[in-house]
Backbone as CSV, one residue per row, in Angstrom:
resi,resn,N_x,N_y,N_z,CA_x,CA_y,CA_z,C_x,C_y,C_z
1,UNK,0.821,-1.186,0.000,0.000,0.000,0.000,0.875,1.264,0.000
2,UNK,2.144,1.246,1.181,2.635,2.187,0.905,3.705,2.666,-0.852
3,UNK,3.752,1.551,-1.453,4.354,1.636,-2.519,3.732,1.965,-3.109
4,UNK,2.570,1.521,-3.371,1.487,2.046,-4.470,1.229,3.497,-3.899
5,UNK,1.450,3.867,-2.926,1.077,5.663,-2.993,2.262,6.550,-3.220
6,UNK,3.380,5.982,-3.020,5.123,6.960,-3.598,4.874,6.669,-4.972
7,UNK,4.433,5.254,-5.315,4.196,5.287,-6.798,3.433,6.430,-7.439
8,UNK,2.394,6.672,-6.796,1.665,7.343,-7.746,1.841,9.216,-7.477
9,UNK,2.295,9.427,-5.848,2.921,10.522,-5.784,3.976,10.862,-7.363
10,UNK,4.989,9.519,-7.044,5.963,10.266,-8.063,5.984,10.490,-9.691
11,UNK,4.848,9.130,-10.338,3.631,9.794,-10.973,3.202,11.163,-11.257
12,UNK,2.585,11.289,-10.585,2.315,12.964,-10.617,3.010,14.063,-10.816
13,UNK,4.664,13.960,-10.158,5.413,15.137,-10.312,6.229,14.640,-11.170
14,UNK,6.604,13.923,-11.786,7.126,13.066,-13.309,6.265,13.059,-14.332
15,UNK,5.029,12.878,-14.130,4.411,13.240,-15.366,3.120,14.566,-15.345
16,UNK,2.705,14.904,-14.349,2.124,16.033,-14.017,0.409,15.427,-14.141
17,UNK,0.213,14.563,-14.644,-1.420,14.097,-14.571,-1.608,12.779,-14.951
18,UNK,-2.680,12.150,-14.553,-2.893,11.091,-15.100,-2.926,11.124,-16.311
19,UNK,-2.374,9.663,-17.080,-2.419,9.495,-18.363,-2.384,7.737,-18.242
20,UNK,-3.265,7.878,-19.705,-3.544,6.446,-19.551,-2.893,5.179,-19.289
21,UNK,-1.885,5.413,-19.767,-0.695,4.367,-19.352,-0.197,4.551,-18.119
22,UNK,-0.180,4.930,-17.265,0.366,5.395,-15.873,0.057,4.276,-14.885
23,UNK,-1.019,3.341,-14.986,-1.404,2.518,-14.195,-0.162,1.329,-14.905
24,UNK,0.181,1.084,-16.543,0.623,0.371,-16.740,1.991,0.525,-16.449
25,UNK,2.541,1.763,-16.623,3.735,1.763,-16.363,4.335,1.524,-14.915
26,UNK,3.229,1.740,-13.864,3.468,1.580,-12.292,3.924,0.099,-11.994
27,UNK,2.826,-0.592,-12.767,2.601,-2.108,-12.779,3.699,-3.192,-13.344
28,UNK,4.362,-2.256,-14.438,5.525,-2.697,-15.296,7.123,-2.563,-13.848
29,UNK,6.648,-1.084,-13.703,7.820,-1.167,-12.515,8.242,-1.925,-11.543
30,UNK,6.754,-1.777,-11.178,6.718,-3.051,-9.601,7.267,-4.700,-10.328
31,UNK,6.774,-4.698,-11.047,7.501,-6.480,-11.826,8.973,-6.050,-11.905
32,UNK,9.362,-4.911,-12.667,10.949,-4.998,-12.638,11.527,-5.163,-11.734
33,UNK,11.140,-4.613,-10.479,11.845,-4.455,-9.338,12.184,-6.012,-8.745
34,UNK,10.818,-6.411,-8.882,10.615,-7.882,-8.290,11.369,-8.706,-9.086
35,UNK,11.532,-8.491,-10.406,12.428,-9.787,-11.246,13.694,-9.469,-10.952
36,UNK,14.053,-8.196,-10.818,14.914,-7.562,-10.760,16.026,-8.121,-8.955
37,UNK,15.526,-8.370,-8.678,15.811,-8.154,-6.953,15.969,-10.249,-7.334
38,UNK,15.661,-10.857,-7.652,15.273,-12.197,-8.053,16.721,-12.731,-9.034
39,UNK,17.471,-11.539,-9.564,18.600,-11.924,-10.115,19.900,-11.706,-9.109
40,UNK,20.589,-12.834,-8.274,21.034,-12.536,-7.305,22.674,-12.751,-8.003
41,UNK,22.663,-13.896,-9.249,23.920,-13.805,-9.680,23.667,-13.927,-11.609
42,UNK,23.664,-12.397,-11.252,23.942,-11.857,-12.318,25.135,-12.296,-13.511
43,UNK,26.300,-12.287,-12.575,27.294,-12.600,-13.610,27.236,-13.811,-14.254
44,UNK,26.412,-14.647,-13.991,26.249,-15.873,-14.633,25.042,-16.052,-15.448
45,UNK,25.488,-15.601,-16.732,24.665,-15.389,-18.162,23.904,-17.462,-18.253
46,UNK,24.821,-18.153,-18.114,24.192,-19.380,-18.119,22.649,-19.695,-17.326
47,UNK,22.839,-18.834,-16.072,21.531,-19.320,-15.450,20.686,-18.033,-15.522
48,UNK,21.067,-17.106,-16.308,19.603,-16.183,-16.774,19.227,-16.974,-17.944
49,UNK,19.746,-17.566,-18.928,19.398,-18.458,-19.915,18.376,-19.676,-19.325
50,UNK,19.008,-20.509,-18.081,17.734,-21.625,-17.783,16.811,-20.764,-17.009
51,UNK,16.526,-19.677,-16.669,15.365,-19.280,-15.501,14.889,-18.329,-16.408
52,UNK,15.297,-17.967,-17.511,14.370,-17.300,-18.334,14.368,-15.841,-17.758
53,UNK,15.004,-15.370,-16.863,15.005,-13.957,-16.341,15.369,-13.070,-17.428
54,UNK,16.602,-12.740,-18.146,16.643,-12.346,-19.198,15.756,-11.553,-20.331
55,UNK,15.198,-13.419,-20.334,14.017,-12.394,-21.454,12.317,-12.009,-20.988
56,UNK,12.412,-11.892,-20.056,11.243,-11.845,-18.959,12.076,-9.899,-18.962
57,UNK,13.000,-10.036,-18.417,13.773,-8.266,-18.467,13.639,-7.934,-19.617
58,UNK,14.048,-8.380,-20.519,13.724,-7.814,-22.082,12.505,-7.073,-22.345
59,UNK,11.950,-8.447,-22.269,10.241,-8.110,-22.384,9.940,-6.488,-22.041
60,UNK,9.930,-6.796,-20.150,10.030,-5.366,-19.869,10.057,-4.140,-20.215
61,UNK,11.234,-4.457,-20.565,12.403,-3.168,-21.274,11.249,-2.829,-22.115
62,UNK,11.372,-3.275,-23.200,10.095,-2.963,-24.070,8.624,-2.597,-24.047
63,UNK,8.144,-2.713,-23.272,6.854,-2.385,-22.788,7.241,-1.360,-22.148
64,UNK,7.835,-1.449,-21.222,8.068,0.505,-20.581,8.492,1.018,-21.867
65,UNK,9.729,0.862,-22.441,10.254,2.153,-23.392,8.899,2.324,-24.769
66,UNK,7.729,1.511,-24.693,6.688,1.820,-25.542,5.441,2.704,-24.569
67,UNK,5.352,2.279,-23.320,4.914,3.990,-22.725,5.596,5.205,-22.467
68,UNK,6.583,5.088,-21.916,7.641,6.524,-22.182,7.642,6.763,-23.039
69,UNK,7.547,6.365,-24.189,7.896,7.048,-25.722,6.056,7.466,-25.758
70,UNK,4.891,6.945,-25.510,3.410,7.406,-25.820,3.549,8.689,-24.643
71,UNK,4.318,8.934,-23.524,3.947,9.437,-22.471,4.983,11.101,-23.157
72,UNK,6.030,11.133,-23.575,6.737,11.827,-23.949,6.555,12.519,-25.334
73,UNK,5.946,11.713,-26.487,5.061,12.420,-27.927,3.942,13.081,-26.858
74,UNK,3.010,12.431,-26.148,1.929,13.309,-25.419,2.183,15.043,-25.198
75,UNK,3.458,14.902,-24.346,3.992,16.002,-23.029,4.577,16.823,-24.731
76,UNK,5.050,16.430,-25.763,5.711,17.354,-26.907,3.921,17.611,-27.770
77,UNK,3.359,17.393,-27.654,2.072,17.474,-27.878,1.751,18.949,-27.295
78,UNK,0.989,18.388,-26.360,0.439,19.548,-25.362,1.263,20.615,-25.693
79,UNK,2.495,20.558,-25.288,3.327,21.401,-25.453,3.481,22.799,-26.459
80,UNK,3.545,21.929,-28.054,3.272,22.416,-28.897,1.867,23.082,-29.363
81,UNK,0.917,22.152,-28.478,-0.059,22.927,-28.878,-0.428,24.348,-27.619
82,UNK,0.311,24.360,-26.589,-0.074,25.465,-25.662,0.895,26.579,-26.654
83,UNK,1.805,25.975,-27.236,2.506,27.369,-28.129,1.444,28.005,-29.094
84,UNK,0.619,27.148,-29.741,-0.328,27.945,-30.905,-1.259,28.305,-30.242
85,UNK,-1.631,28.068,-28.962,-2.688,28.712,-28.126,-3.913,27.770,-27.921
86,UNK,-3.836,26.757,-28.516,-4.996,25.678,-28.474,-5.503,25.033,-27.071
87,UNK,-4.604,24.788,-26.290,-5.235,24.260,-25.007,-4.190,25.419,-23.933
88,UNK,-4.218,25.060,-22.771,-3.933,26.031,-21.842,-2.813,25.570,-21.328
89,UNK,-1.897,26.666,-20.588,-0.759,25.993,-20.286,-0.910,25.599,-18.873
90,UNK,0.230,24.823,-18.724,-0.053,23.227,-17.460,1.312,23.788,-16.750
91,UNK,1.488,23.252,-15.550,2.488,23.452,-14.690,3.264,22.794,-15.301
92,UNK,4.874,23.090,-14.955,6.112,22.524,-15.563,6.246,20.832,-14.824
93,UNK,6.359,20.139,-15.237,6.583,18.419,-14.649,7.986,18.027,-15.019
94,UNK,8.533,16.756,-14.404,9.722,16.338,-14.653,10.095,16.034,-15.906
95,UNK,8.735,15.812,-16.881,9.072,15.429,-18.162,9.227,16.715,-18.872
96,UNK,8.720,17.409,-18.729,8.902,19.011,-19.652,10.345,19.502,-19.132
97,UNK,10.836,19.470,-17.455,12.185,20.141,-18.205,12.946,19.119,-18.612
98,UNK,12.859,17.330,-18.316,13.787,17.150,-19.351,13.395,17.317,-20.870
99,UNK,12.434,17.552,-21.068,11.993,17.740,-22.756,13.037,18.753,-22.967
100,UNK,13.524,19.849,-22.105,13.728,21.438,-22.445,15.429,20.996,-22.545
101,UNK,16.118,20.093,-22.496,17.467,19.583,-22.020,17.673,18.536,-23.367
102,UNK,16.863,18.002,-24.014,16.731,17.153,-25.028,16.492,17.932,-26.558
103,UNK,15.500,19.550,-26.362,15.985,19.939,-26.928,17.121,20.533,-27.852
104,UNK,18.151,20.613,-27.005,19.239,21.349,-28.181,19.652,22.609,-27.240
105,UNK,18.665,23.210,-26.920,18.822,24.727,-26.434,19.894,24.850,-25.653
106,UNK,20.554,23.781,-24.495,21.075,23.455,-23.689,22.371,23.061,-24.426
107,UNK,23.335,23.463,-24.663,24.670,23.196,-24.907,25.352,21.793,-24.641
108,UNK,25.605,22.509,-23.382,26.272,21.013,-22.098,25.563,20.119,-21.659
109,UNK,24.327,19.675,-21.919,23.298,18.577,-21.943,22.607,18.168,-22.474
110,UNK,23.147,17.022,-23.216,22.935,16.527,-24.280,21.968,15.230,-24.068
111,UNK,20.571,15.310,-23.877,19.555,13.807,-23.364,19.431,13.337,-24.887
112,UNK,19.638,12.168,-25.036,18.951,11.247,-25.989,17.608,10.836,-25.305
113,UNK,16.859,10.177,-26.773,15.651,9.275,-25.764,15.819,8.524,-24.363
114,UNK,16.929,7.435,-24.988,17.353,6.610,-24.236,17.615,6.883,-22.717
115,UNK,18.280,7.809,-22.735,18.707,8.890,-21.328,17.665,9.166,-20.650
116,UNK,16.842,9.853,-21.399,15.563,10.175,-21.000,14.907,9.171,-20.430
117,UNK,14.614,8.161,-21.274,13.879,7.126,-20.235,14.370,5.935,-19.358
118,UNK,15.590,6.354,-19.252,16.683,5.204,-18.183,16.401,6.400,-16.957
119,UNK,16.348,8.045,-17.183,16.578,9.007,-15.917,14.489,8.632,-15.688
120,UNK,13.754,8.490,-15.739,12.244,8.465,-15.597,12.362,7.408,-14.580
121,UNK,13.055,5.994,-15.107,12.863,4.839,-14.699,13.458,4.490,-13.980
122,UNK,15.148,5.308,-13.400,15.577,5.402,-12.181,14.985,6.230,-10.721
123,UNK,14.226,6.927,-11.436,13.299,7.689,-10.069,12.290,6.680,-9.840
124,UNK,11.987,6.337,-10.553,10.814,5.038,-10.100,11.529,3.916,-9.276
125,UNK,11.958,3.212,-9.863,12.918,2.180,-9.309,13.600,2.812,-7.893
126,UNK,14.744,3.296,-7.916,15.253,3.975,-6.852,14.328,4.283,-5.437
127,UNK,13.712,5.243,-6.196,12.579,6.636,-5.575,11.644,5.323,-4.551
128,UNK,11.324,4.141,-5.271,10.236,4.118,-4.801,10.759,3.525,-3.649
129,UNK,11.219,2.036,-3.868,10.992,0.511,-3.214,12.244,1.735,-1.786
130,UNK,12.757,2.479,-1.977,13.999,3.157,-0.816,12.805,3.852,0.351
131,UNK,12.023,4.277,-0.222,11.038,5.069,0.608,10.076,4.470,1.161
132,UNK,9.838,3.263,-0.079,8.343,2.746,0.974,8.809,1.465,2.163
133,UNK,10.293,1.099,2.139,10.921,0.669,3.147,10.931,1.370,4.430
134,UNK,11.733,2.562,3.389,11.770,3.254,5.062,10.631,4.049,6.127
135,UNK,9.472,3.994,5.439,8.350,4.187,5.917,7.838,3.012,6.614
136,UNK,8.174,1.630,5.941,7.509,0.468,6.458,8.474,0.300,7.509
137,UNK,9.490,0.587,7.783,10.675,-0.042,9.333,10.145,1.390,10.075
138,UNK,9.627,2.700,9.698,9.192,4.146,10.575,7.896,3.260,10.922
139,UNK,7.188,3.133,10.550,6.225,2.245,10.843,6.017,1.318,11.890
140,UNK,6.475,0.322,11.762,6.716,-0.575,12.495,7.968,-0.208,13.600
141,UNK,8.733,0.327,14.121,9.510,0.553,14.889,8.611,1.877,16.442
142,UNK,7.508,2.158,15.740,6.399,3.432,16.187,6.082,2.168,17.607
């Protein structure tokens, strides 16, 4: 419970509103973490091959980087259209200033996609499972 609410806190200030994929991408996370945490020896490519972890991560990979990429055309959307005046402008979110850093405008920071959605998916990952621990041992230690 407490994960599912940092989840969706950080949701909100990463992407600034619900959007339709947001439930999927939460859902995608929480599995990474869990497959993720499940690979204890990594360096041994032989036994991601028999346990199938690998391409279970693959998978993944792909399904998030196909909502970040719907979630990011969206945010260059809006965007463009609050420039011609068509809809109204929205508070700044984590995805608009990195949009503003991916632009070009920025010299010394240079985001690819890729960047872009490895920095989204480390605040998730990171951000979350660190906080809703330490809430669950604040918790329980009360």
């Amino acid at each position: 419970m407490v994960l599912s609410s940092i989840y969706s806190i950080t949701s909100t200030v990463a992407f600034g509103k619900n959007y339709k994929d947001q439930e999927e991408f939460i859902s995608l996370v929480k599995e990474e973490v869990e497959i993720a945490g499940r690979d204890l020896y990594c360096s041994a490519r032989w036994l991601q091959l028999v346990t199938g972890l690998r391409a279970k991560l693959e998978k993944l990979h792909r399904q998030m980087d196909r909502v970040l990429e719907n979630i990011i055309i969206e945010h260059k959307e809006a965007k463009s259209g609050a420039k011609e005046g068509q809809c109204e402008q929205k508070k700044e979110d984590l995805v608009d200033i990195l949009l503003k850093f991916q632009d070009g405008s920025d010299k010394d920071i240079c985001l690819t996609n890729g960047k872009f959605k490895g920095i989204i998916q480390d605040i998730f990952v990171g951000g979350g499972d660190t906080s809703a621990i330490t809430i669950d041992w604040a918790m329980a230690e009360m």
